[in-house]
Legacy VTK file of the C-alpha trace (Angstrom):
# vtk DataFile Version 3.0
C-alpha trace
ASCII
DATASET POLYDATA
POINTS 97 float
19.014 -94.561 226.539
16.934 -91.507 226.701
13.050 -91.168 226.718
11.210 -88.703 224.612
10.378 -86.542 227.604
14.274 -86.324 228.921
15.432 -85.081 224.685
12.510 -82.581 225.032
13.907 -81.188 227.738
17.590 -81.292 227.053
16.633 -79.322 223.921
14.586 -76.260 225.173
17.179 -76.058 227.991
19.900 -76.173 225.444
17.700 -73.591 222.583
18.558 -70.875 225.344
21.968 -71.823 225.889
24.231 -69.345 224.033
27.269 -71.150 224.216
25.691 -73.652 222.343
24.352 -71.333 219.404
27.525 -68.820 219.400
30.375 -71.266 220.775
31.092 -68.523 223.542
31.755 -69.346 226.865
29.177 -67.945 229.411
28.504 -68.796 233.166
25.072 -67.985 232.192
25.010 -71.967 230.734
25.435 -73.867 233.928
22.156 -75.747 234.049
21.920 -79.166 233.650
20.248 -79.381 229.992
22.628 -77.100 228.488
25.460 -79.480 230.052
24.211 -82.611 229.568
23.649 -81.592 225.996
27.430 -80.173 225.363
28.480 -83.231 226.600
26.301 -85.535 224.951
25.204 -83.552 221.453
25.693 -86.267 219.530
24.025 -88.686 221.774
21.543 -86.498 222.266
21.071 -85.741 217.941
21.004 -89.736 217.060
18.521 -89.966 219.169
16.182 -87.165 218.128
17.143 -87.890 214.582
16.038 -91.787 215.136
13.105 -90.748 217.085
11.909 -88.300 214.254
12.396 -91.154 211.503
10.166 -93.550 214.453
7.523 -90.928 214.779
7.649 -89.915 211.467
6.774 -93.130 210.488
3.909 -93.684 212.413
2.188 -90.846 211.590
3.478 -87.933 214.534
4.620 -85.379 212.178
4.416 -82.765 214.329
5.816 -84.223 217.470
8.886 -85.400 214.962
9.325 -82.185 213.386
9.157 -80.142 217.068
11.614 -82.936 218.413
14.165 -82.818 215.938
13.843 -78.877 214.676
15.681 -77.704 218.022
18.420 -80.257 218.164
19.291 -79.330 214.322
19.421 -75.730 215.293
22.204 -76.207 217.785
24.457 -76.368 215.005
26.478 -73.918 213.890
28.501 -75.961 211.063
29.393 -79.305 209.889
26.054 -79.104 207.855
27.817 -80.983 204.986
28.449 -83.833 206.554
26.089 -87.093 206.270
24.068 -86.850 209.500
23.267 -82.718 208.976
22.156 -83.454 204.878
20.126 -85.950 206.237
18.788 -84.590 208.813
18.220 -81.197 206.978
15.389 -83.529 204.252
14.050 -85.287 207.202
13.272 -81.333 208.303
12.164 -80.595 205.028
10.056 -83.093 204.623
8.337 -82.744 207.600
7.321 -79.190 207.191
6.082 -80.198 203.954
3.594 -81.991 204.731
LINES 1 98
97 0 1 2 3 4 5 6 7 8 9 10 11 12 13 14 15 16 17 18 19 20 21 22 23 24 25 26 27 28 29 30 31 32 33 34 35 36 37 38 39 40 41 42 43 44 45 46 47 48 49 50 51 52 53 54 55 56 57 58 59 60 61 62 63 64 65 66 67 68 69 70 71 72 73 74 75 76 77 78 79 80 81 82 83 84 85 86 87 88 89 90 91 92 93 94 95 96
């Protein structure tokens, strides 16, 4: 699958992506990250979502928190559905603490 490095990139190429954020189309979003991650969001989510749990677990709050924070924000709805709730806590609890 992906390494850290690759979802860390796909998601600050992706945060300026518009199309992503406002579901308009714009030519403007032709780069790879903001590609690969329209194709692949949900590929790209389970993976920051697991990673976050991995990191969170051993201790990398911070690196979970920045990992996962930007893939959450690329949606714009579905937030009641299982993998949003629970990635909304995970969120939560890692600005908690």
């Amino acid at each position: 699958m992906f390494g850290p490095n690759a979802v860390t990139i796909v998601a600050k190429g992706a945060a300026q992506c518009s199309r992503l954020r406002t579901g308009w189309k714009s030519s403007a979003c032709s780069s790879t990250p903001c590609t690969f991650a329209e194709n692949g969001i949900d590929d790209v989510f389970a993976y920051a979502a697991n990673m976050a749990r991995l990191w969170r677990d051993q201790g990398k709050r911070n690196e979970a928190r920045d990992l996962l924070a930007p893939v959450y924000g690329w949606f714009t709805e579905g937030f009641d559905t299982l993998d949003l709730k629970e990635a909304k806590k995970l969120l939560d609890e890692l600005q908690r603490k």
